[in-house]
C-alpha positions in Angstrom: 86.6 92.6 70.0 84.9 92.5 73.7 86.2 95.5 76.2 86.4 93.9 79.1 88.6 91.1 80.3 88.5 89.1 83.8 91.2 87.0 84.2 90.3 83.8 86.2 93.8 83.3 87.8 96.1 84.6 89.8 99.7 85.2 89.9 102.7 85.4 87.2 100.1 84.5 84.4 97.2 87.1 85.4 100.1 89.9 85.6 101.0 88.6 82.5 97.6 88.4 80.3 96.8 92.0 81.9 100.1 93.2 80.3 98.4 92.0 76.4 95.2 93.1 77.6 95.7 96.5 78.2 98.5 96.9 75.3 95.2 96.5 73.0 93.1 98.8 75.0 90.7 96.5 77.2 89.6 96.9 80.8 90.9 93.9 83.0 88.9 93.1 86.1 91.5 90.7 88.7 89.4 88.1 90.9 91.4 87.7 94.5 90.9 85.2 97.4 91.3 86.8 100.6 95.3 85.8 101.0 95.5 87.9 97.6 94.1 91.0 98.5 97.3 92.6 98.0 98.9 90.7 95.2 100.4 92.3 92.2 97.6 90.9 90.2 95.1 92.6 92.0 97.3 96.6 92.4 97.5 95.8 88.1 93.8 95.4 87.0 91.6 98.4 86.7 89.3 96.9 89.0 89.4 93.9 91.2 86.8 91.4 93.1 87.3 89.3 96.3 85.6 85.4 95.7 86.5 83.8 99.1 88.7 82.6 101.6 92.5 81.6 100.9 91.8 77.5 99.7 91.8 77.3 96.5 88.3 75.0 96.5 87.1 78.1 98.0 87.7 80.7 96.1 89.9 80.4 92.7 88.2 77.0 91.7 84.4 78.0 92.6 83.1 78.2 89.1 79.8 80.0 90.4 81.9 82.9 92.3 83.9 83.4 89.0 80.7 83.9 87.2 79.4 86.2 89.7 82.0 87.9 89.8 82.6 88.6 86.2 78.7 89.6 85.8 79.0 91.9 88.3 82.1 93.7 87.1 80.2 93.7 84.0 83.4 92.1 82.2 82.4 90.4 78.5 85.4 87.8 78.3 86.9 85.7 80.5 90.5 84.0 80.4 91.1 81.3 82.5 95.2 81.4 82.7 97.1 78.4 83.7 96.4 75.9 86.4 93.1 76.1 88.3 89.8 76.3 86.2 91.6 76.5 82.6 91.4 73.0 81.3 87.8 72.4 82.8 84.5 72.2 80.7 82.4 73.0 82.9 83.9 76.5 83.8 83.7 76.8 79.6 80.2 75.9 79.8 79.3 78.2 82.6 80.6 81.2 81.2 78.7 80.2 77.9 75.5 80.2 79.5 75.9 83.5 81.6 76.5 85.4 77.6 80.7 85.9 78.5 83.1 84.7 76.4 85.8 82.0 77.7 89.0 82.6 76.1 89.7 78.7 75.2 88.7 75.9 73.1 84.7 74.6 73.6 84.0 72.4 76.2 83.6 69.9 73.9 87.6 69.9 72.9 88.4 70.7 76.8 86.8 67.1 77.6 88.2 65.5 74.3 91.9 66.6 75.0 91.7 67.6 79.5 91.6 63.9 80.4 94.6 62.1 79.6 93.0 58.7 79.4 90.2 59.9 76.5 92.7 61.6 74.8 94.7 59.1 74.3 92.1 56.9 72.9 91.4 59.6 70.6 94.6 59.8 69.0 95.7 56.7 69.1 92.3 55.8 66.5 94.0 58.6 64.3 97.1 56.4 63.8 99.6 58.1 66.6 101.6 56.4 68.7 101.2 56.7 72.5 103.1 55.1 75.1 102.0 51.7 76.2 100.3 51.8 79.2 96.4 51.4 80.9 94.0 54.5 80.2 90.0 52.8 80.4 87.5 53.4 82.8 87.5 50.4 85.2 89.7 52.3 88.1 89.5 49.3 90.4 92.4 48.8 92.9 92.5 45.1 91.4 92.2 45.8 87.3 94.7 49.0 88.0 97.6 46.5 90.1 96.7 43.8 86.9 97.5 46.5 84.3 100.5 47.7 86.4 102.0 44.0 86.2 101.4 43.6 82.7 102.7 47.0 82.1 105.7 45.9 84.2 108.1 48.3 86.2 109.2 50.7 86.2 105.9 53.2 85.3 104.2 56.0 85.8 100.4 57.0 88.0 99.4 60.0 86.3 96.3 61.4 87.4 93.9 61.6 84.0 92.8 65.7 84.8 95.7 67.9 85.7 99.2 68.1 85.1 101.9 70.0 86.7 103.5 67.2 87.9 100.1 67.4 90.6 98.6 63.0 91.2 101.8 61.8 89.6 104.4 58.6 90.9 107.1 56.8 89.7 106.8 53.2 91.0 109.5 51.1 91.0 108.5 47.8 92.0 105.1 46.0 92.6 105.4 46.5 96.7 105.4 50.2 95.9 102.1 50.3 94.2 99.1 50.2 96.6 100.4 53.4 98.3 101.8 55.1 95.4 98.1 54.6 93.8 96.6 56.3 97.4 98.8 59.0 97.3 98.9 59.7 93.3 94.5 59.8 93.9 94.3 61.7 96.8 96.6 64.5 95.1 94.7 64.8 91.9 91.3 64.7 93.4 92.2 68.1 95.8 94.2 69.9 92.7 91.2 68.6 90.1 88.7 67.5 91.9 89.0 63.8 90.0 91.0 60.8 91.2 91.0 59.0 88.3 94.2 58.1 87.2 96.3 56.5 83.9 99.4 54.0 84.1 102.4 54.5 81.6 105.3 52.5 81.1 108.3 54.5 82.1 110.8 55.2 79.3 114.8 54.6 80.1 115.8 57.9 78.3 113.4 60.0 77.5 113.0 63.6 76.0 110.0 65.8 76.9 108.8 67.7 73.8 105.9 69.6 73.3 104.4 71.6 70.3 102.7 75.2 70.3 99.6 75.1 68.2 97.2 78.0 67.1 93.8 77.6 65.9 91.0 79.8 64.7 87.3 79.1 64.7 87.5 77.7 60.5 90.2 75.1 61.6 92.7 77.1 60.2 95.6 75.7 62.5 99.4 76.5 62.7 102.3 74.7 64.7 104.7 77.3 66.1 107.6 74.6 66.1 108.7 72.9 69.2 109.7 73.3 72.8 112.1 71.3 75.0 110.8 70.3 78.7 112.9 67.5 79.9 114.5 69.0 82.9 112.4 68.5 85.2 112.2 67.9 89.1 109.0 66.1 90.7 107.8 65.3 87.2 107.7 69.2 87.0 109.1 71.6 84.4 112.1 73.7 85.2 114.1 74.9 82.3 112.6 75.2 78.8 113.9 76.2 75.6 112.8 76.5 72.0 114.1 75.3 69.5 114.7 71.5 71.1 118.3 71.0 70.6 119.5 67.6 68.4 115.5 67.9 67.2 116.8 67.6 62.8 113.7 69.7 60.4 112.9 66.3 59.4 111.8 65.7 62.9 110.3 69.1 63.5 108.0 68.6 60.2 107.0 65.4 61.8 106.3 66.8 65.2 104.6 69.8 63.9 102.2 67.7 61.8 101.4 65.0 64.2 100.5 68.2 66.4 98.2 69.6 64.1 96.4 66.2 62.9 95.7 66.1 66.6 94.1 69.4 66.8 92.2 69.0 64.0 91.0 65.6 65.2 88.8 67.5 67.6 87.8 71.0 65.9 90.5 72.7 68.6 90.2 76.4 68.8 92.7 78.9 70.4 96.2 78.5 71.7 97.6 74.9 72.9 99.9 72.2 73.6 100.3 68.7 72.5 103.1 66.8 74.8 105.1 64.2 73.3 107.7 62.2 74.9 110.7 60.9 72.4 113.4 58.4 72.4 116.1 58.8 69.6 113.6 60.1 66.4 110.5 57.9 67.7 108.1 59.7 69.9 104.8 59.0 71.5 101.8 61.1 72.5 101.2 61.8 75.6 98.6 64.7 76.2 97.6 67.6 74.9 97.4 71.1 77.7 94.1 72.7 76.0 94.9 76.0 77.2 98.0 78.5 77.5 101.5 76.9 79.0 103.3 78.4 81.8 106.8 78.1 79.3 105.0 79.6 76.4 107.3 82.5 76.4 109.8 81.0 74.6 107.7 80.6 71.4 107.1 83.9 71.9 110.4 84.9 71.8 111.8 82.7 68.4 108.8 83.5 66.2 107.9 87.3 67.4 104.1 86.2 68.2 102.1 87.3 70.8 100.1 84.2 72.0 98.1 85.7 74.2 97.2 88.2 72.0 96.4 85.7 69.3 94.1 83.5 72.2 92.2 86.8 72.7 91.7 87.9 69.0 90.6 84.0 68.3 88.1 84.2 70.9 86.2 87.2 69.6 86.1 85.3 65.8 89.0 86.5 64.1 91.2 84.9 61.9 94.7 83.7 61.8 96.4 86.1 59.3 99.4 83.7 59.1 99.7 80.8 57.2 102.4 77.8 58.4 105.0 79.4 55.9 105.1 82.3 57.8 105.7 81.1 60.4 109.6 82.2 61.6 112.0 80.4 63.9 114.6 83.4 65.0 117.4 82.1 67.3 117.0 80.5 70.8 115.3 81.1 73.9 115.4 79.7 77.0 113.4 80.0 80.5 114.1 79.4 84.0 111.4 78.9 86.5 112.4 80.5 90.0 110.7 78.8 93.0 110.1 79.5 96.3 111.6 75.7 97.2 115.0 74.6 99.2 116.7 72.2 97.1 119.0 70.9 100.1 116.0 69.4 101.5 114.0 68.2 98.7 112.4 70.7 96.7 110.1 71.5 99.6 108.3 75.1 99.5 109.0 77.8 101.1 106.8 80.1 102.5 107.2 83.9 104.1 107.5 87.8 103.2 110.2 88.6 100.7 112.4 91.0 102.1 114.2 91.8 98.8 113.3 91.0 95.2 115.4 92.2 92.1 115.8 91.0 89.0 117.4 92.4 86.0 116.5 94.7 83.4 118.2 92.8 80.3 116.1 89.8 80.6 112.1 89.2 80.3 110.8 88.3 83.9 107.3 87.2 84.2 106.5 87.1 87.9 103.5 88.3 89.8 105.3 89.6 93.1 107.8 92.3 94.7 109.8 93.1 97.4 107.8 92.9 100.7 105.1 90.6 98.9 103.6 87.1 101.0 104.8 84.1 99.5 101.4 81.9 101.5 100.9 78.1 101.8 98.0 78.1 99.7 99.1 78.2 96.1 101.9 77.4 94.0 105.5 78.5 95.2 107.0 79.3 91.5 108.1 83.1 91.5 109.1 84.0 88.7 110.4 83.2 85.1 113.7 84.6 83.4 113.7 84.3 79.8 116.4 85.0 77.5 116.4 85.3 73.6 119.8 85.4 71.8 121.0 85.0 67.9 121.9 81.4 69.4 121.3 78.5 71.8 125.4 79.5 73.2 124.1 82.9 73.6 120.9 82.5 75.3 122.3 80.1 77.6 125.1 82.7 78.6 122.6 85.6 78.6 120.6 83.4 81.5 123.2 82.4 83.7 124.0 86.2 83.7 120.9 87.0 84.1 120.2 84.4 86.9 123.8 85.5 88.8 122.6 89.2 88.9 119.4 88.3 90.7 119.1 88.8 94.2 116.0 87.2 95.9 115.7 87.1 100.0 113.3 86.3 103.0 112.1 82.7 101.5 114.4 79.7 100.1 114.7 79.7 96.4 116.4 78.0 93.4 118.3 80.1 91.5 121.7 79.1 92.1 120.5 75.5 91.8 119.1 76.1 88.5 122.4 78.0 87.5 124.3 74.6 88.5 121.6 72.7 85.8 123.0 75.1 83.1 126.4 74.7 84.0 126.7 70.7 83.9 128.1 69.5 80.7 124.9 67.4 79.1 122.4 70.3 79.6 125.1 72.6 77.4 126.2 69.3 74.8 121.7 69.4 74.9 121.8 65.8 75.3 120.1 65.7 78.6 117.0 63.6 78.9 114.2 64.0 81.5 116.6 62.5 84.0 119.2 64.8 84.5 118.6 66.1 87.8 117.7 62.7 89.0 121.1 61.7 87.6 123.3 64.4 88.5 121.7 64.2 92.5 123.9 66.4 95.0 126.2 67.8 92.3 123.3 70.1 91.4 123.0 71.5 95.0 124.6 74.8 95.7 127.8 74.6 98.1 127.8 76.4 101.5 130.7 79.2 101.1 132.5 79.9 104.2 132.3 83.7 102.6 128.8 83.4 103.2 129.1 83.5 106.4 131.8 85.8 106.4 129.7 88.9 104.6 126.7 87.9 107.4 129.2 88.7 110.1 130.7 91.5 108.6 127.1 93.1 108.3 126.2 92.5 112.0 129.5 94.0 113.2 128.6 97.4 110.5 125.3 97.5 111.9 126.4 97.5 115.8 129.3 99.4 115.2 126.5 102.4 113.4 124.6 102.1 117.2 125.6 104.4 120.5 128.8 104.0 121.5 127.3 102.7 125.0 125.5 99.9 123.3 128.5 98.4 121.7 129.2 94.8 122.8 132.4 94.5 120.3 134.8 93.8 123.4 136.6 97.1 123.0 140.1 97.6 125.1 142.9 100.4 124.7 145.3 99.8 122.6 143.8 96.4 121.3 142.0 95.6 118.2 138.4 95.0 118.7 136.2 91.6 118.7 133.1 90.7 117.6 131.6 87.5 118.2 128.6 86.2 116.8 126.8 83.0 116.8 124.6 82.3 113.8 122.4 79.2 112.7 122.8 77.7 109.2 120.3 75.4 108.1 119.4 73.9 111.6 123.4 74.1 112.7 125.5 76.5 114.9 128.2 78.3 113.2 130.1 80.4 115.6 132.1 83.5 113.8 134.9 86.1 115.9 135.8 89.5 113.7 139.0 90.7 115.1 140.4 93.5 112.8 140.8 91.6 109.2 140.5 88.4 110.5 137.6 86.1 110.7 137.4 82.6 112.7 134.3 80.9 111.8 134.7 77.4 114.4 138.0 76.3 113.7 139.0 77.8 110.5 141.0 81.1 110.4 140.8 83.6 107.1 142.5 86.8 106.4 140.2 89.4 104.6 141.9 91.9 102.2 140.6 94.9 100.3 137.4 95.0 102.6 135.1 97.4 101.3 131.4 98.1 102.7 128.5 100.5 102.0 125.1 100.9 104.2 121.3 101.9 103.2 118.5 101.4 105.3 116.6 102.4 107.9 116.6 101.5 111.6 116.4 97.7 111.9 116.3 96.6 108.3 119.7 97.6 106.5 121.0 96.6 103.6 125.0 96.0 103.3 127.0 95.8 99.9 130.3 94.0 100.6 133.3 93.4 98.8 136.8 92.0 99.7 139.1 89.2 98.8 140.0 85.9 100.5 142.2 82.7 99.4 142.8 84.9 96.0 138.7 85.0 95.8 137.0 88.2 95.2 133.6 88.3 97.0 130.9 90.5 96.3 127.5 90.2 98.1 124.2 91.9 99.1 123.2 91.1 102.7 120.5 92.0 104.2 119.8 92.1 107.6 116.2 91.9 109.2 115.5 91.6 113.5 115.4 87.3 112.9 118.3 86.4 110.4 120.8 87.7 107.4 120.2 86.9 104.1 123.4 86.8 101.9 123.0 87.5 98.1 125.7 86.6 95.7 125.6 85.1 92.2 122.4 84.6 92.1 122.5 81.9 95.5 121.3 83.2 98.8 122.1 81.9 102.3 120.0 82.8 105.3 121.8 82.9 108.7 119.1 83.1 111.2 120.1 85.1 114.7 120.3 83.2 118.0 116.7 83.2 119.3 114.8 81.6 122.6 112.4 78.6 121.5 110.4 78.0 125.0 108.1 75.4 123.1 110.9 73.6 121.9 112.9 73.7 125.0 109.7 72.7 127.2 109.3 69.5 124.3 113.4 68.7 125.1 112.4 68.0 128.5 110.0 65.9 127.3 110.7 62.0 126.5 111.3 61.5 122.3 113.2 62.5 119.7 111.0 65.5 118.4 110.4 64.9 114.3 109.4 68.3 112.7 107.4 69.9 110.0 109.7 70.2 107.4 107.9 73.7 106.0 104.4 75.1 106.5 101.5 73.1 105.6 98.5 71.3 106.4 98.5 67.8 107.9 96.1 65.6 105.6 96.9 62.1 106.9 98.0 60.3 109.9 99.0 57.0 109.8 100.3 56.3 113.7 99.1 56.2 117.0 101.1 56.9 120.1 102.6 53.4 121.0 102.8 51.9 117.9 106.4 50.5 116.6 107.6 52.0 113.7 110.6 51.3 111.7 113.8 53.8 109.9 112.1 54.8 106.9 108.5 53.7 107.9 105.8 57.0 107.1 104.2 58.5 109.8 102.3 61.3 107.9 101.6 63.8 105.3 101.9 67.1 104.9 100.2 69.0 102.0 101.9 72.7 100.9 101.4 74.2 97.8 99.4 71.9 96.4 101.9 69.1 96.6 102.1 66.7 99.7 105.0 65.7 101.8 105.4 62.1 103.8 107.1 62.5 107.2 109.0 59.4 107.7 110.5 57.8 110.8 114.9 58.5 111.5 115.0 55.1 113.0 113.0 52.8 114.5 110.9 52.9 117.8 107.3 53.8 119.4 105.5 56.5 118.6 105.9 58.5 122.0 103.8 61.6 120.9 101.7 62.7 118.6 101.7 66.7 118.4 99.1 67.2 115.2 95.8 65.9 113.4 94.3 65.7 110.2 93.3 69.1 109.3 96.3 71.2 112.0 98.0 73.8 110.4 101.3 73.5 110.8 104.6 76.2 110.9 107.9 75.2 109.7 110.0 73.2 112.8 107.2 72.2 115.2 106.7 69.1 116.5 104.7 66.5 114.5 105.9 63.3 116.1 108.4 62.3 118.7 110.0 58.8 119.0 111.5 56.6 122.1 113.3 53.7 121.8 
């Protein structure tokens, strides 16, 4: 076994590979780009090495900074994580040829299995179905809009390198395809550095499923049964769980064996995932992840195995010590992925310091920040994941929606009570969703704005004044009369105006009597936390709010609504005086494409431009129709949250 261990990654997954590492007594060595010098992953390792500015193409994905940095921390292995450098065979080869072992298959298997389009071939001449669809080498605009009409619509863009959801469309129509195939390229070449791209028909009703293998250097390989991935938003991965519900042992045994012929097909070593999608008992192949998966905790949890562990052992030439037999499947486990994302406006990412963070202590988290940690534009928003194990699939799934209520998370958006709303709906517990669920269920999965919300936010303001000097009070105070406090708060770009008179609360032109109020403080000076309880309507409330000098974040059930304070925006007043209707960023992010010029005519609906955050992009579309009056930003402008991009006349 080597001693030394740098991690390639950042993140949830290098907190999480240092947590094996030094279980079995190795040195880890973090690499950080300069927006990471304070990350958990970096305050974990025994030692730590900075390899370049925030992008990612500067720093986590330059494969000669990662080998200079492991050679001069004098580390002897390398893991590559998830995401990033993992499922590229160059990085394998590199690390190779400087004498450090890569934790992974060869370079060989990486290019067999990393692009979609050759693996598919590759199975497919080993007698497994994949889905129908265009995966050759001629990426023409004209041969790839042929395929697509043969194909016919709807399908799928996926970009042949990556995954995560990262260079992928759903077209609908033939109209839609020219700048779905622009948009699909662009992506994967700045997440993969390759544009080239596959076509898939589009199934109706489709489950995701995917199998854990393990493989040692003789081609002794294992299936560790499978996993179920089919709610998903963005063609990304939300809620896993393991066993797949409704999948019969006659199925699994299929699955398992399909996975392993595949594996064996091209002499695969080390820990990975071959993705099928299914319709009824038929299922295709659609690509195998050669590398560890972000949901890969809950194998872990229903067979007892450390995978990362066994990826680390393999790599230095041992063994499996397990034959498929031995395998066991123990109960049910499912994940949740927490993101830093507002599902009220479309998944986007959220970005800022996180002013409280606490999860529970009856639950596995994997997450790679804290409280007071930067959540930056640079990388992937996902937080956190909650996993949950119990005796059965009823159990687990209660065990995470209590687990997912009792977690309070504040300073960025988030989707925990969304995700607590995907547990709830009736074809997720039946497990007869399919990979369109949220699609399906639309608004019903969004969290509902509680007038209580509002209620707590006001109730901490008036605690916090009423803990100032007695000459600073502004809570109207007269003889013999109850006391008022008025407060005017913004909710998601709206006013909300709020009067506390005794037990009463007016919030615009709604009245509500509070009963049972009960309220205790911590904190310091400006930044105090408040934990309020009372009743309402017959409701009981209970809530964390915390207060900081630009808004009030509300915690309760695991949902949290921010209330920003009243605040003086002289740009945005000097841009009102202005001609236009101002169109804003919708979050932090790089602007990567403009496509209008002031005095063009633009229709509702018609894109304007595109915004790249997190490594996803963003079109900014036109309200309504009318010229382009201004034009506030350029290809390469950084961009905050709210600013002016565009602004429209009639």
């Amino acid at each position: 076994m080597f001693r030394s261990l740098l991690v390639a990654n950042r993140g949830e997954i290098a907190c999480r590979i240092f947590r094996t590492a030094r279980r079995m007594g190795l040195e880890t060595v973090a690499v950080y780009s300069r927006a990471d010098a304070q990350a958990q992953h970096v305050r974990q390792a025994d030692r730590a090495v900075c390899i370049g500015p925030p992008p990612a193409v500067e720093s986590y994905l330059r494969i000669d900074g990662l080998i200079e940095a492991a050679l001069a921390s004098g580390a002897e292995a390398v893991h590559p994580g998830y995401g990033f450098l993992s499922e590229n065979a160059e990085f394998a080869e590199a690390c190779a040829a400087a004498g450090l072992t890569f934790v992974g298959p060869s370079a060989d298997a990486i290019r067999a299995m990393g692009s979609k389009i050759e693996a598919k071939r590759l199975v497919a001449a080993a007698g497994t179905l994949v889905v129908p669809g265009y995966q050759e080498d001629d990426q023409s605009d004209t041969v790839l809009e042929s395929a697509a009409a043969q194909i016919g619509f709807p399908l799928l863009i996926k970009a042949s390198a990556g995954g995560g959801g990262k260079g992928m469309r759903l077209v609908g129509e033939s109209a839609e395809f020219s700048a779905a195939l622009t948009g699909a390229r662009r992506e994967a070449k700045a997440a993969f550095g390759d544009d080239r791209v596959l076509l898939e028909r589009y199934l109706t009703s489709p489950k995701h499923l995917e199998v854990q293998i393990l493989a040692d250097r003789s081609g002794h390989t294992l299936h560790l049964f499978e996993r179920d991935c089919s709610v998903q938003r963005r063609h990304q991965k939300v809620i896993e769980e393991a066993p797949a519900p409704g999948v019969t042992p006659a199925l699994r045994t299929l699955l398992g064996e399909a996975a392993v012929q595949a594996a064996k097909a091209i002499g695969y070593e080390g820990a990975g995932t071959i993705e099928f999608i299914a319709e009824g008992d038929d299922f295709y192949f659609m690509e195998m992840n050669t590398r560890l998966q972000v949901e890969h905790p809950v194998t872990e949890a229903v067979t007892g195995l450390d995978l990362v562990e066994w990826q680390l052992r393999i790599a230095a030439g041992e063994t499996l010590s397990l034959h498929q037999d031995d395998v066991p499947l123990q109960g049910h486990a499912i994940e949740a992925r927490v993101y830093a994302e507002n599902p009220r406006r479309r998944f986007l990412p959220s970005t800022g310091h996180l002013t409280h963070l606490s999860f529970p202590s009856d639950a596995r988290v994997d997450s790679g920040v804290v409280t007071g940690d930067l959540v930056s534009v640079h990388y992937d928003p996902m937080l956190a994941k909650v996993i949950v194990h119990g005796g059965s699939r009823d159990e687990a799934l209660t065990g995470l929606d209590r687990a997912l209520a009792s977690s309070e998370l504040a300073g960025v958006e988030h989707n925990i009570g969304f995700l607590r709303r995907v547990l709830g709906r009736e074809e997720f517990r039946s497990g007869r969703y399919t990979t369109h669920l949220i699609d399906d269920a639309g608004e019903a999965l969004l969290p509902v704005v509680d007038p209580a919300a509002a209620i707590c936010a006001v109730l901490a303001l008036a605690r916090r004044q009423a803990q100032g000097s007695l000459w600073t009070r502004c809570d109207g105070f007269r003889v013999n009369q109850p006391g008022g406090f008025r407060q005017v708060l913004e909710h998601d770009r709206q006013p909300l105006a709020l009067l506390l008179v005794g037990e009463r609360v007016f919030l615009d032109d709604d009245e509500f009597l509070l009963e049972d109020l009960r309220c205790s403080s911590d904190g310091v000076a400006d930044r105090i936390s408040h934990r309020i309880e009372f009743r309402v309507g017959g409701r009981s409330i209970r809530a964390l709010v915390k207060c900081t000098p630009e808004a009030v974040y509300v915690m309760s059930g695991g949902s949290t609504e921010k209330f920003l304070l009243p605040r003086l925006d002289v740009g945005e007043l000097a841009s009102a005086a202005g001609a236009g209707e101002r169109i804003v960023s919708p979050m932090p992010g790089q602007v990567i494409s403009v496509l209008v010029a002031v005095g063009d005519s633009v229709e509702a609906g018609q894109p304007l431009l595109v915004v790249e955050a997190m490594k996803m992009e963003h079109g900014v579309s036109a309200p309504r129709a009318g010229t382009v009056a201004r034009l506030s930003c350029a290809v390469g402008d950084r961009v905050e949250d709210g600013v002016e991009l565009v602004a429209l006349e009639d």
